[in-house]
GUFI-165469 format. One record per atom (N, C-alpha, C): residue number from 0; residue in one letter; atom name; x, y, z. Coordinates in steps of 0.02 Angstrom, whole numbers, m for minus. Example, Ala and Ser with C-alpha at 12.3 -4.5 7.8 and 13.67 -1.06 7.14 Angstrom:
2
<atom bakol="0" mimar="a" vexmi="N" xx="660" yy="m284" zz="390"/>
<atom bakol="0" mimar="a" vexmi="CA" xx="615" yy="m225" zz="390"/>
<atom bakol="0" mimar="a" vexmi="C" xx="660" yy="m165" zz="390"/>
<atom bakol="1" mimar="s" vexmi="N" xx="642" yy="m112" zz="354"/>
<atom bakol="1" mimar="s" vexmi="CA" xx="684" yy="m53" zz="357"/>
<atom bakol="1" mimar="s" vexmi="C" xx="645" yy="2" zz="394"/>
//
This chain:
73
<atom bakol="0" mimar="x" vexmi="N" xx="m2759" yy="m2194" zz="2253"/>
<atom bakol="0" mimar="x" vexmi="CA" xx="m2732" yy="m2160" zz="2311"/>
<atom bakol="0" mimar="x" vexmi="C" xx="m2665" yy="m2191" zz="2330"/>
<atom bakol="1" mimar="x" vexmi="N" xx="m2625" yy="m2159" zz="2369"/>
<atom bakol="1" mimar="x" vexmi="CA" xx="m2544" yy="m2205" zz="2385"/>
<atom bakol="1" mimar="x" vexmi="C" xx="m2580" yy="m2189" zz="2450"/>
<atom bakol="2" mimar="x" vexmi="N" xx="m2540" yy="m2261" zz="2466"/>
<atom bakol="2" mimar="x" vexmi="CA" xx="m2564" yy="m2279" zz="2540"/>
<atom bakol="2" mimar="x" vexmi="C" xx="m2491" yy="m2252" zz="2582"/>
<atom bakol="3" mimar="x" vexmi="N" xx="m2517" yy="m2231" zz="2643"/>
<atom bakol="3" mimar="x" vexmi="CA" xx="m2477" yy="m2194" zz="2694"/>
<atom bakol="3" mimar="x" vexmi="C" xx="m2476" yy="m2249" zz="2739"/>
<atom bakol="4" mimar="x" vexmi="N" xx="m2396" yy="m2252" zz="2736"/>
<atom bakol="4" mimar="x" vexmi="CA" xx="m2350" yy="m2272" zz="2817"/>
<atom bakol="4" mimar="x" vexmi="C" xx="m2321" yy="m2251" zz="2849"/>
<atom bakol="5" mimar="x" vexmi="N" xx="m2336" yy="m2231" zz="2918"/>
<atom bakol="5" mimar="x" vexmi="CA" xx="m2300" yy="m2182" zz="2940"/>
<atom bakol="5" mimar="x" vexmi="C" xx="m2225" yy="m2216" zz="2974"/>
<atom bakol="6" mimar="x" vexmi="N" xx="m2184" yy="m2149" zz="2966"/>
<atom bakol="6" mimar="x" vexmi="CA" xx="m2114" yy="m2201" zz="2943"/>
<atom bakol="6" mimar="x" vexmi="C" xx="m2097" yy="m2173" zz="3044"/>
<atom bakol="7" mimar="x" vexmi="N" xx="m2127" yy="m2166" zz="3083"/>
<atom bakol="7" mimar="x" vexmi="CA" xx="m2132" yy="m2148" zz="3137"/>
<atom bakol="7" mimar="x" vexmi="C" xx="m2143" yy="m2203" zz="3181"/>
<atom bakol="8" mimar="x" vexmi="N" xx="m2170" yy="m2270" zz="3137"/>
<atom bakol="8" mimar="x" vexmi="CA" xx="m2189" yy="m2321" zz="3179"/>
<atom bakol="8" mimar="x" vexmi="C" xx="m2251" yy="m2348" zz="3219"/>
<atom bakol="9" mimar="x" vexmi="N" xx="m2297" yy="m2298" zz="3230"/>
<atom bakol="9" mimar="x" vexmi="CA" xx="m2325" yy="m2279" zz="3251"/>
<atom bakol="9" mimar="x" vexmi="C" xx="m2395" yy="m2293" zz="3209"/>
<atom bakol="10" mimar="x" vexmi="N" xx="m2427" yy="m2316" zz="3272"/>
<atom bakol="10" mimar="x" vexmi="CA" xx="m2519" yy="m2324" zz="3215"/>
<atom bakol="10" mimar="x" vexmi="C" xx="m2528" yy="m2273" zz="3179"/>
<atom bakol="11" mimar="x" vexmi="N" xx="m2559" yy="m2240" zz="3129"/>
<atom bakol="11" mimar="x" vexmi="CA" xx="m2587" yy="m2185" zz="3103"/>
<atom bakol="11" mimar="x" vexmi="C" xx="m2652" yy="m2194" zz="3070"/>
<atom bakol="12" mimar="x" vexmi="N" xx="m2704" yy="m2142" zz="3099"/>
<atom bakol="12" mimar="x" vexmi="CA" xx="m2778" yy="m2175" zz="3075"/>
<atom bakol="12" mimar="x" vexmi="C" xx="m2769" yy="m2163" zz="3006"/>
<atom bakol="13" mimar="x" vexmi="N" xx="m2744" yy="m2109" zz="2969"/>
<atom bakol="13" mimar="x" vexmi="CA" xx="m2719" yy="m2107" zz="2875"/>
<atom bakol="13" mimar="x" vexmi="C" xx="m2710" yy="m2182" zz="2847"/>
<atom bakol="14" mimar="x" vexmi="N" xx="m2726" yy="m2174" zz="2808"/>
<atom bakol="14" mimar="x" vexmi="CA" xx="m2727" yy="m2253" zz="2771"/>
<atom bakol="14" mimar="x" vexmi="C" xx="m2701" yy="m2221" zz="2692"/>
<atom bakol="15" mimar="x" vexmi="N" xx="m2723" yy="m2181" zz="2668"/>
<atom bakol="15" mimar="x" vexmi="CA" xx="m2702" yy="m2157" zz="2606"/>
<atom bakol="15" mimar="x" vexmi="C" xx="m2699" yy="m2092" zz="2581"/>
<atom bakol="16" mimar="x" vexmi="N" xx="m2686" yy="m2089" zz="2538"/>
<atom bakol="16" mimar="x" vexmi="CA" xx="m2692" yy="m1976" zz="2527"/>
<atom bakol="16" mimar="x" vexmi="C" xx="m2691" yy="m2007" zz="2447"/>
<atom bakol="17" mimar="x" vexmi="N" xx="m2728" yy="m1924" zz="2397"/>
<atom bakol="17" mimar="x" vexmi="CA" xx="m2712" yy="m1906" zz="2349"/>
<atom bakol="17" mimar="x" vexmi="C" xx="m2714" yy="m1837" zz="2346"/>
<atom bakol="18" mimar="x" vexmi="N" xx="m2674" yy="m1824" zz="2315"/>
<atom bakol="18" mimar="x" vexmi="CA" xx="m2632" yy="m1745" zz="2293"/>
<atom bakol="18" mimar="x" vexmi="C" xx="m2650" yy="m1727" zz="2250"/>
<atom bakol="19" mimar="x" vexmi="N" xx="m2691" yy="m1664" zz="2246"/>
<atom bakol="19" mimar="x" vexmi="CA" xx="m2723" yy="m1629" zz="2192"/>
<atom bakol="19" mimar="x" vexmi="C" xx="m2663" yy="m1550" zz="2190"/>
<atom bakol="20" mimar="x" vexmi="N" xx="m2705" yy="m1520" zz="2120"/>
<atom bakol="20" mimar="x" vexmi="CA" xx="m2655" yy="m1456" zz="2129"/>
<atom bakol="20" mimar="x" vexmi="C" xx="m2681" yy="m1404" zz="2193"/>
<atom bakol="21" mimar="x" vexmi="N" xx="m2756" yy="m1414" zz="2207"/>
<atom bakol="21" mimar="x" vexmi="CA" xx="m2786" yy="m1361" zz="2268"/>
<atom bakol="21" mimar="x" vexmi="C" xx="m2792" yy="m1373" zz="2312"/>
<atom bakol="22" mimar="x" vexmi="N" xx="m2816" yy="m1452" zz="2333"/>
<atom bakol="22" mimar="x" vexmi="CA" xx="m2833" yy="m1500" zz="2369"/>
<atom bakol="22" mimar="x" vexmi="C" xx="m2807" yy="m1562" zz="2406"/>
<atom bakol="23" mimar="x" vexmi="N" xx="m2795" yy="m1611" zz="2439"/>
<atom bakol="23" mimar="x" vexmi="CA" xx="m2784" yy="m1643" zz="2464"/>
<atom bakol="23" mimar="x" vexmi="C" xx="m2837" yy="m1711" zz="2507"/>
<atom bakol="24" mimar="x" vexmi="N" xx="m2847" yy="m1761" zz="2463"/>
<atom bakol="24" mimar="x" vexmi="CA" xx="m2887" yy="m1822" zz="2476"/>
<atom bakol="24" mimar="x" vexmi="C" xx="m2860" yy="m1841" zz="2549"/>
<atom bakol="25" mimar="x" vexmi="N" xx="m2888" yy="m1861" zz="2602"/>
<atom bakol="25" mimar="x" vexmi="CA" xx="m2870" yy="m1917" zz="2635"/>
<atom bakol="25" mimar="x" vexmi="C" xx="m2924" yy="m1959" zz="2653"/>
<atom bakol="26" mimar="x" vexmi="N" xx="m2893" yy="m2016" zz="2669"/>
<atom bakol="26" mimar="x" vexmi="CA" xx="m2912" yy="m2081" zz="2667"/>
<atom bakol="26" mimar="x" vexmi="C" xx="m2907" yy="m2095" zz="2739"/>
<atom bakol="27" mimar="x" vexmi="N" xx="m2955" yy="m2114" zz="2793"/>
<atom bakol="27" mimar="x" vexmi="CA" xx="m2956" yy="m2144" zz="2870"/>
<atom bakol="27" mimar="x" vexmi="C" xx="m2976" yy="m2213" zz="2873"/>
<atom bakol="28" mimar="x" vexmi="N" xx="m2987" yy="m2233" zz="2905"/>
<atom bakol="28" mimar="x" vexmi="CA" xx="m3025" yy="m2283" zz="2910"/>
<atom bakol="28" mimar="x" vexmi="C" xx="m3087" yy="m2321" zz="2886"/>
<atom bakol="29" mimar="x" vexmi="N" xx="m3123" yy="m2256" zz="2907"/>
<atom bakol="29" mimar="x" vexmi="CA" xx="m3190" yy="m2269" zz="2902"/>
<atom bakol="29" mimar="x" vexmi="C" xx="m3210" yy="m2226" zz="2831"/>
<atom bakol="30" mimar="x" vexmi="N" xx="m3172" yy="m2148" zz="2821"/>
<atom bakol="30" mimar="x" vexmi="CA" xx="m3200" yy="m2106" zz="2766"/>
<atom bakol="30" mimar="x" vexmi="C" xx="m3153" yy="m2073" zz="2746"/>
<atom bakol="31" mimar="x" vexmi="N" xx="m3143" yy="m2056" zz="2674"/>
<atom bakol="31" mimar="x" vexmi="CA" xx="m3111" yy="m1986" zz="2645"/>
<atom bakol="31" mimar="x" vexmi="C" xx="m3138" yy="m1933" zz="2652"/>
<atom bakol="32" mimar="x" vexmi="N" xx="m3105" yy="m1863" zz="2671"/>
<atom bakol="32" mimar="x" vexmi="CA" xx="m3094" yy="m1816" zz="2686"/>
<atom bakol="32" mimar="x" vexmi="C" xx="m3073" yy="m1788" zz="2633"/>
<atom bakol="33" mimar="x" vexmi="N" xx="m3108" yy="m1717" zz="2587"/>
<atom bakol="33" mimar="x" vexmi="CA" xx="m3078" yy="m1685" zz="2546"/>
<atom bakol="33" mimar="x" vexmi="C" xx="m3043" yy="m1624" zz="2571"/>
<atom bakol="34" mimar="x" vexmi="N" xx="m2995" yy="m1587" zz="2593"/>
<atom bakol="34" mimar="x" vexmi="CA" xx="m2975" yy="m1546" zz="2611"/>
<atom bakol="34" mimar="x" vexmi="C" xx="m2952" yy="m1480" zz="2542"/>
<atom bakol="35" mimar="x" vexmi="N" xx="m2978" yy="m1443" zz="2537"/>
<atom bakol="35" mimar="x" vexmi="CA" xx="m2946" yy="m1394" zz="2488"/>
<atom bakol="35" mimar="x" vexmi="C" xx="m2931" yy="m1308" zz="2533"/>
<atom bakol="36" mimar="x" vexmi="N" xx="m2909" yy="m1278" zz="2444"/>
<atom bakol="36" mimar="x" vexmi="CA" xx="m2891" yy="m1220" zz="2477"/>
<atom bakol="36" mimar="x" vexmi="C" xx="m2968" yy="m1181" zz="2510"/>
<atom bakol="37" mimar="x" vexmi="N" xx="m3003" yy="m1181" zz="2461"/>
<atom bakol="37" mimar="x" vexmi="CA" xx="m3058" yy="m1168" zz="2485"/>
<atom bakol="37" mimar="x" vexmi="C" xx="m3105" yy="m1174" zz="2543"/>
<atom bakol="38" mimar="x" vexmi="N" xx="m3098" yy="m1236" zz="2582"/>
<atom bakol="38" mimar="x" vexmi="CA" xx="m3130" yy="m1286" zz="2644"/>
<atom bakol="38" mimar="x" vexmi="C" xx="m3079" yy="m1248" zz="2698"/>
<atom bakol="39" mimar="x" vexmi="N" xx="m3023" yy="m1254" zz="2697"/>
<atom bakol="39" mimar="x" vexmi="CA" xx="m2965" yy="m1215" zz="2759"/>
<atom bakol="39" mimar="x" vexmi="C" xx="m2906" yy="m1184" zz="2742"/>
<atom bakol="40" mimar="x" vexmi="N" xx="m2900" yy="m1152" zz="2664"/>
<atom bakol="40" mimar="x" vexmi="CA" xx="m2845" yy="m1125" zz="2662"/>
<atom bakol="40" mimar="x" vexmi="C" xx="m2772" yy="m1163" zz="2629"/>
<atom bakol="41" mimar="x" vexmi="N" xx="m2744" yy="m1123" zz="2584"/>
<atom bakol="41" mimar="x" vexmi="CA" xx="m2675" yy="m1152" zz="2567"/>
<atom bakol="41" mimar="x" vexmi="C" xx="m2631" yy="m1158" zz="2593"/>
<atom bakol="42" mimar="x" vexmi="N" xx="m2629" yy="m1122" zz="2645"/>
<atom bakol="42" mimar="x" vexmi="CA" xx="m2576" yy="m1147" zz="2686"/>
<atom bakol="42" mimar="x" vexmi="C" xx="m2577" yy="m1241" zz="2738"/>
<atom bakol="43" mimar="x" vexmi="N" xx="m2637" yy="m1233" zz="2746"/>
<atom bakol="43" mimar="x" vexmi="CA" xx="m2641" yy="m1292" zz="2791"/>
<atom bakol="43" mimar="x" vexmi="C" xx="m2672" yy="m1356" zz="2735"/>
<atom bakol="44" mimar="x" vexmi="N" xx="m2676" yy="m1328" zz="2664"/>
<atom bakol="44" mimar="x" vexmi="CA" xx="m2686" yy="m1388" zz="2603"/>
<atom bakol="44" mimar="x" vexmi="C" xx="m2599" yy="m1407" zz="2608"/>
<atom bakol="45" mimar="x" vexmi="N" xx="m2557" yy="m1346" zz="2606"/>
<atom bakol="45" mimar="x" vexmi="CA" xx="m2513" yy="m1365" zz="2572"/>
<atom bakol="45" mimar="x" vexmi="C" xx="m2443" yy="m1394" zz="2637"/>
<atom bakol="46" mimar="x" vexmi="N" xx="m2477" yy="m1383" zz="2693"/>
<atom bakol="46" mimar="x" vexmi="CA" xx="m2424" yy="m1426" zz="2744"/>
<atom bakol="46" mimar="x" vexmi="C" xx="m2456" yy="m1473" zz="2754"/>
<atom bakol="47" mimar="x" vexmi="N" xx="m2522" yy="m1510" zz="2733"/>
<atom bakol="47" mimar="x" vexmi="CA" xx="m2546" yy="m1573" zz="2732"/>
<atom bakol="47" mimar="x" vexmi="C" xx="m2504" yy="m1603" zz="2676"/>
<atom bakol="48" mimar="x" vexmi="N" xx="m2493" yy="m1587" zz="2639"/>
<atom bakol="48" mimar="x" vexmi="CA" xx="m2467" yy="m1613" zz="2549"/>
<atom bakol="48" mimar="x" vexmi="C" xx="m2376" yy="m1631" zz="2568"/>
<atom bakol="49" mimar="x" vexmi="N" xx="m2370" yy="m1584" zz="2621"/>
<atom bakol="49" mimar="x" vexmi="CA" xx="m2273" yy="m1601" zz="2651"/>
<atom bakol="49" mimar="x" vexmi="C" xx="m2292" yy="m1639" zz="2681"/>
<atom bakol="50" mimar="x" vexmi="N" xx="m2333" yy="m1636" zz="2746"/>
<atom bakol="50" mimar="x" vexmi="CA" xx="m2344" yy="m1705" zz="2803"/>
<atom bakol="50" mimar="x" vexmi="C" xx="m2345" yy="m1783" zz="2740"/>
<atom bakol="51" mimar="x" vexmi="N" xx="m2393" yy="m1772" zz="2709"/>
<atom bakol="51" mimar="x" vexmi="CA" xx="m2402" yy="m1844" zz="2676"/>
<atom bakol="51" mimar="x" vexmi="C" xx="m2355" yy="m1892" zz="2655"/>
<atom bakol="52" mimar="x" vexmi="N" xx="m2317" yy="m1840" zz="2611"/>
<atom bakol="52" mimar="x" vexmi="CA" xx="m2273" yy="m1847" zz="2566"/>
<atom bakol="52" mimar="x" vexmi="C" xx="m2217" yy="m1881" zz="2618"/>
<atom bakol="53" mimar="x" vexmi="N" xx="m2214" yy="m1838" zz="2652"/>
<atom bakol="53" mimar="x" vexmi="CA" xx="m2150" yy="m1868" zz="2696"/>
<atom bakol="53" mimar="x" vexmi="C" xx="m2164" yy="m1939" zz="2766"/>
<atom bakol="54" mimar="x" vexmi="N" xx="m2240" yy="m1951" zz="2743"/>
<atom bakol="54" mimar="x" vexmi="CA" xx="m2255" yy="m2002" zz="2797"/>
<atom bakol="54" mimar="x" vexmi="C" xx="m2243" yy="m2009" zz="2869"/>
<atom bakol="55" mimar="x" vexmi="N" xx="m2267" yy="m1932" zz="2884"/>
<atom bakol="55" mimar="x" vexmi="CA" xx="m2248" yy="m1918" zz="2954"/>
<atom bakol="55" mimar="x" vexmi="C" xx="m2294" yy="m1862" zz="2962"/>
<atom bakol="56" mimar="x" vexmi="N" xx="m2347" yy="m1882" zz="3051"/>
<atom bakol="56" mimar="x" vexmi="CA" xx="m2382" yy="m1826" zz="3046"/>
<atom bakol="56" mimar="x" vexmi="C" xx="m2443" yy="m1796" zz="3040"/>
<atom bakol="57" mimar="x" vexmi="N" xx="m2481" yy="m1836" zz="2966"/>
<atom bakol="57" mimar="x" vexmi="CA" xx="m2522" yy="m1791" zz="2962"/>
<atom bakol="57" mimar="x" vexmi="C" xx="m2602" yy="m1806" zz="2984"/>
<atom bakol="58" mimar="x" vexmi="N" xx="m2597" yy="m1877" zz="3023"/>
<atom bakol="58" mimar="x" vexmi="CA" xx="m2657" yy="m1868" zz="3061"/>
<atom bakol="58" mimar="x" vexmi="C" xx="m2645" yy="m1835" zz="3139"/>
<atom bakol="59" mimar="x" vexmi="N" xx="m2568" yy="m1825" zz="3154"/>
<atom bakol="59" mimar="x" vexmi="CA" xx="m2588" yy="m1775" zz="3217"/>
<atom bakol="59" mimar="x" vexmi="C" xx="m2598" yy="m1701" zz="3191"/>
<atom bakol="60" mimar="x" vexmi="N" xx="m2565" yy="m1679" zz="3136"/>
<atom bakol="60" mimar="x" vexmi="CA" xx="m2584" yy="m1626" zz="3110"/>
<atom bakol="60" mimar="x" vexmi="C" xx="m2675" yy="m1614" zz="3103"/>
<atom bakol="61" mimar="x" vexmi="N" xx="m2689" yy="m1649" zz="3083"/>
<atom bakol="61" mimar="x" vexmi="CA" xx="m2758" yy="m1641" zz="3067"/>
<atom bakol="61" mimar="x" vexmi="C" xx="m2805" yy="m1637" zz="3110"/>
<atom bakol="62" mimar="x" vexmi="N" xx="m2794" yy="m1686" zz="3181"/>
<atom bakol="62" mimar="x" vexmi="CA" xx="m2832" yy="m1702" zz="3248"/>
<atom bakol="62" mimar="x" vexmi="C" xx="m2812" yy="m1618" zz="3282"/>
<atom bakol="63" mimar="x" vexmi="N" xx="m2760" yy="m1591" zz="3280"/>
<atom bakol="63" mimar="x" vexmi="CA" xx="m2723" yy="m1545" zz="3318"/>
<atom bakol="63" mimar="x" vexmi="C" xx="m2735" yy="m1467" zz="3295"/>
<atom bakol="64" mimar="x" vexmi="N" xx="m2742" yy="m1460" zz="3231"/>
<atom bakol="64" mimar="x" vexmi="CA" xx="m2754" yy="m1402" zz="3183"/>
<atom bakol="64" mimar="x" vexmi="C" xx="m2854" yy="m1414" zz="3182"/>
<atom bakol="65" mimar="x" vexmi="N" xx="m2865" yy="m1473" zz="3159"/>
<atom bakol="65" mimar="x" vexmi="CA" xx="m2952" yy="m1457" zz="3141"/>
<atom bakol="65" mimar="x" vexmi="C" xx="m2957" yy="m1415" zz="3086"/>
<atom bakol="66" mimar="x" vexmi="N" xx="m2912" yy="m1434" zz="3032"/>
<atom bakol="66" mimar="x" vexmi="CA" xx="m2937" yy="m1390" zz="2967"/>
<atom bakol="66" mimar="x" vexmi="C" xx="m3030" yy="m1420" zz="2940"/>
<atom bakol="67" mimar="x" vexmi="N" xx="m3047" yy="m1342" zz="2908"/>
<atom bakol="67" mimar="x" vexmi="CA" xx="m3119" yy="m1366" zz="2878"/>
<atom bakol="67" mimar="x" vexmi="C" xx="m3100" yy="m1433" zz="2840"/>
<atom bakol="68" mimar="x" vexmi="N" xx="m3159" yy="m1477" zz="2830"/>
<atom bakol="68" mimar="x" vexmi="CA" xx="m3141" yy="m1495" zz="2737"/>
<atom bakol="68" mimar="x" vexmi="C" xx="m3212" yy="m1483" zz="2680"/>
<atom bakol="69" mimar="x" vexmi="N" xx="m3191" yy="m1500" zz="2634"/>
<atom bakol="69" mimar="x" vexmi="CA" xx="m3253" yy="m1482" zz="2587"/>
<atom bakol="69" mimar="x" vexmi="C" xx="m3320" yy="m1525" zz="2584"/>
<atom bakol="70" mimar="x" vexmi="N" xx="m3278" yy="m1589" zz="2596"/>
<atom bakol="70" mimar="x" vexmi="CA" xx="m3343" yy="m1654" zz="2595"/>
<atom bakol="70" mimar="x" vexmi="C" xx="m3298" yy="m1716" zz="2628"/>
<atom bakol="71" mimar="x" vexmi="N" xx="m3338" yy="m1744" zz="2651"/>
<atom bakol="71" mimar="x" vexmi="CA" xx="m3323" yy="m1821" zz="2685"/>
<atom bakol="71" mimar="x" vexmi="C" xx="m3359" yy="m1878" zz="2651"/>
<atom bakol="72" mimar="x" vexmi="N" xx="m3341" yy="m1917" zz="2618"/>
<atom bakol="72" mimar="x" vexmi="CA" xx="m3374" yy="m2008" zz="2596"/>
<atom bakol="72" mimar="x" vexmi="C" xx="m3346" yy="m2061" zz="2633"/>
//
């Protein structure tokens, strides 16, 4: 997984992401979160996959939106 810093300064409960072609891993604290197109849609897989990338974001995105996900570990 690449570990996420948010370049915002700012605590962020994200700790890591991996980028699939459908999907989107994240990594919290406590558990990963599988997010795909399937669980909430490509649109909100694929502005999770910009949030990450750009290290800004995507745990308020996530707290704020409430996309499904597929499974949690």
């Amino acid at each position: 997984m690449t570990p996420y810093h948010s370049t915002s300064g700012k605590a962020s409960g994200v700790t890591a992401y991996e980028i699939g072609q459908d999907y989107i891993l994240v990594r919290f604290e406590r558990a990963v979160y599988k997010y795909s197109y399937a669980s909430c849609g490509r649109a909100a897989v694929e502005e999770m996959k910009i949030l990450a990338r750009a290290s800004e974001g995507l745990s308020t995105y996530i707290s704020r939106s409430d996309p499904g996900y597929e499974w949690k570990e």
